[in-house]
N, C-alpha and C positions, 0 to 999 in steps of 0.2 A: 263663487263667493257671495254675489249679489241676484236673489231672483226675486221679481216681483211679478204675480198675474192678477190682470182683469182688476186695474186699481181702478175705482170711481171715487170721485168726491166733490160734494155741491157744497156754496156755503147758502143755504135761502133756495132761489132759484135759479142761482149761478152756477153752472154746470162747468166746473174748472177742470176735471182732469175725464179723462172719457176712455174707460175700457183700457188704462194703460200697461204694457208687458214690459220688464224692463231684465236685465242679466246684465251682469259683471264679471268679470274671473278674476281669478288671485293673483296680486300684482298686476293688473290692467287700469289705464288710466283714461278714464270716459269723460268726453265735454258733452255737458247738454245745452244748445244754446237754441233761441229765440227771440221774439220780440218782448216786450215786458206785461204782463198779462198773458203769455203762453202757457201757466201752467209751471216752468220751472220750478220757482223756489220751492210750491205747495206740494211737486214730487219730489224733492231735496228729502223735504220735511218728514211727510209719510218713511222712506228710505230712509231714515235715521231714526226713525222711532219715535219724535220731536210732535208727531200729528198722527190720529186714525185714518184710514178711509173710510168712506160710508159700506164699500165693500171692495172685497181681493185678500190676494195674500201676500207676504213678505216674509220672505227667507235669507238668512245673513248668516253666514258661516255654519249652515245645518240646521239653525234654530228659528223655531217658525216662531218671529220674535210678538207678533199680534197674540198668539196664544197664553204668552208671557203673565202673568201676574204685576200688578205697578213694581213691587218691590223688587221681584224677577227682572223688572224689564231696566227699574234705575242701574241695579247692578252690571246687566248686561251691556247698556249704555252707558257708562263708568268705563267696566272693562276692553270692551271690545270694539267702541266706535268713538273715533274722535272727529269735532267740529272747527273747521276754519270760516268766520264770515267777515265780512266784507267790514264790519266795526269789529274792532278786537275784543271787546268786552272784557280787557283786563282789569282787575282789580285798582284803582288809585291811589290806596294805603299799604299796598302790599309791593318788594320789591320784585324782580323780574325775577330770581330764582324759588319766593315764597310764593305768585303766581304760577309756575309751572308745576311745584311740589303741591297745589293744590288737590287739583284729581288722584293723585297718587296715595295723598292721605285718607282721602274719602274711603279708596279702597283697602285700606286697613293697612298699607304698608309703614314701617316705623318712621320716625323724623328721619334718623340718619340714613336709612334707604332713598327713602323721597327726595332728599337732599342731593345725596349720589349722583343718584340717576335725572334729577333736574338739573346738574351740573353740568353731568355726560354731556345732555345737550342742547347747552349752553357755549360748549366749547366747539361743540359739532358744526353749532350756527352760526359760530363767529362772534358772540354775544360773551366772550370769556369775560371780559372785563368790563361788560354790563352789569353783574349778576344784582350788583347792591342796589341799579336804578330804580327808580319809581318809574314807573309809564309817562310821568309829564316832563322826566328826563331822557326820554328816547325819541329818536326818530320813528316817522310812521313805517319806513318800511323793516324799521326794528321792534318796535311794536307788534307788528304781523309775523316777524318770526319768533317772538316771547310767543305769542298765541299760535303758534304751532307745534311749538314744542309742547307746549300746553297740554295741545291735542294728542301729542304724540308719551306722551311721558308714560301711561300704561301698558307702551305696546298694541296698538288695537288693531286687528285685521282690516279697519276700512276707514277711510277719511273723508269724511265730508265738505266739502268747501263751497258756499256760495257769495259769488263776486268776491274773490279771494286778495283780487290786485286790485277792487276797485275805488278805491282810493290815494294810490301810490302812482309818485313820477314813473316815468318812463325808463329811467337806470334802476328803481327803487323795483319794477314790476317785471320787466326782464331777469333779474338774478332772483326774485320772488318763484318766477313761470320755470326757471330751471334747478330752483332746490325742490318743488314739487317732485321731479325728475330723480333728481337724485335721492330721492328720499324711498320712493317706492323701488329702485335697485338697491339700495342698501338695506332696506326692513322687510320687502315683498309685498308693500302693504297696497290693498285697491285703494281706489281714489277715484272719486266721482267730482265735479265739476264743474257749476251753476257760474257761466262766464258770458260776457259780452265781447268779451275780450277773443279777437280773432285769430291775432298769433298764439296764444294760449290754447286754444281751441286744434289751432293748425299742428301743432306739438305733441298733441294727445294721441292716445293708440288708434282710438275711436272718436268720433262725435255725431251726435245724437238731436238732430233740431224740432224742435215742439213747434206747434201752433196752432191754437184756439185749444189748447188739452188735451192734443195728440200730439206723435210722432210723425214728420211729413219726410217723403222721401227715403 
């Protein structure tokens, strides 16, 4: 689902990612962890389409996504990649089911689809009788799941998350680290995973530890 070769990227003279090779399969759910400064979030980025490398390549579901054209590549990242981070970046004026029917619109689907299917889940996450909240009327670890569904409302073969729990209690982060879980057996969808978080990590199919902008061990 996921391949990436010989990713490099400097910012100046800061040599942050070094010769990186990375692969995922479909439905496989990978932790990449480290110290802070290893390099993670800036291979997230690259891996989502979100940043260049200075040089490599990135392949995501067949589609050598760097080849892409910007308009090519919004679309592509619309459709087929969604983002979880660590701030939810939901809307403030908009309520939890007009943030999820966000992305959905963009891609040309009608209100009352968008709506639907933002709905769908909504109910999925438990959030049925959130739908009308604003974000300053929800809990944080209800907030993170408004912004997954988010992510999830187009359908998109891969998820991206960095520090996905990391701002949520410890009941809030636990049932957070186990709808990840359930979400990829219920959709097939990959999922990659920028975490500090060790049980998260420990849950994962895979994990993957960076350091100084490699892979160690």
């Amino acid at each position: 689902m996921i391949v990436a070769e010989h990713i490099k990227k400097s910012f100046g003279t800061l040599v942050v990612l070094k010769d990186i090779c990375f692969q995922a399969d479909a439905a496989e759910v990978v932790s990449i962890v480290g110290a802070s400064g290893a390099g993670k979030s800036t291979l997230l980025h690259i891996l989502g389409t979100l940043s260049k490398p200075d040089s490599g390549r990135v392949t995501i579901d067949g589609t050598n996504v760097l080849a892409l054209s910007d308009k090519e590549l919004a679309r592509f990242r619309n459709t087929r990649i969604g983002f979880v981070f660590q701030a939810h970046h939901l809307l403030p004026e908009f309520t939890a089911l007009e943030n999820i029917m966000i992305p959905a619109l963009i891609a040309g689907k009608s209100r009352k689809k968008a709506s639907s299917e933002a709905m769908e889940l909504l109910e999925q996450l438990g959030l049925g009788e959130r739908t009308n909240h604003k974000p300053s009327e929800l809990s944080g670890g209800e907030q993170q799941r408004v912004a997954i569904a988010r992510a999830l409302v187009n359908r998109p073969a891969v998820l991206f998350a960095d520090e996905p729990s990391g701002n949520l209690d410890s009941k809030n982060k636990g049932e957070l680290h186990r709808l990840f879980f359930d979400l990829r057996d219920k959709y097939g969808i990959t999922i990659v995973i920028v975490t500090h978080d060790k049980e998260l990590a420990a849950l994962s199919d895979r994990t993957l530890e960076m350091k100084d902008g490699e892979f160690v061990g």
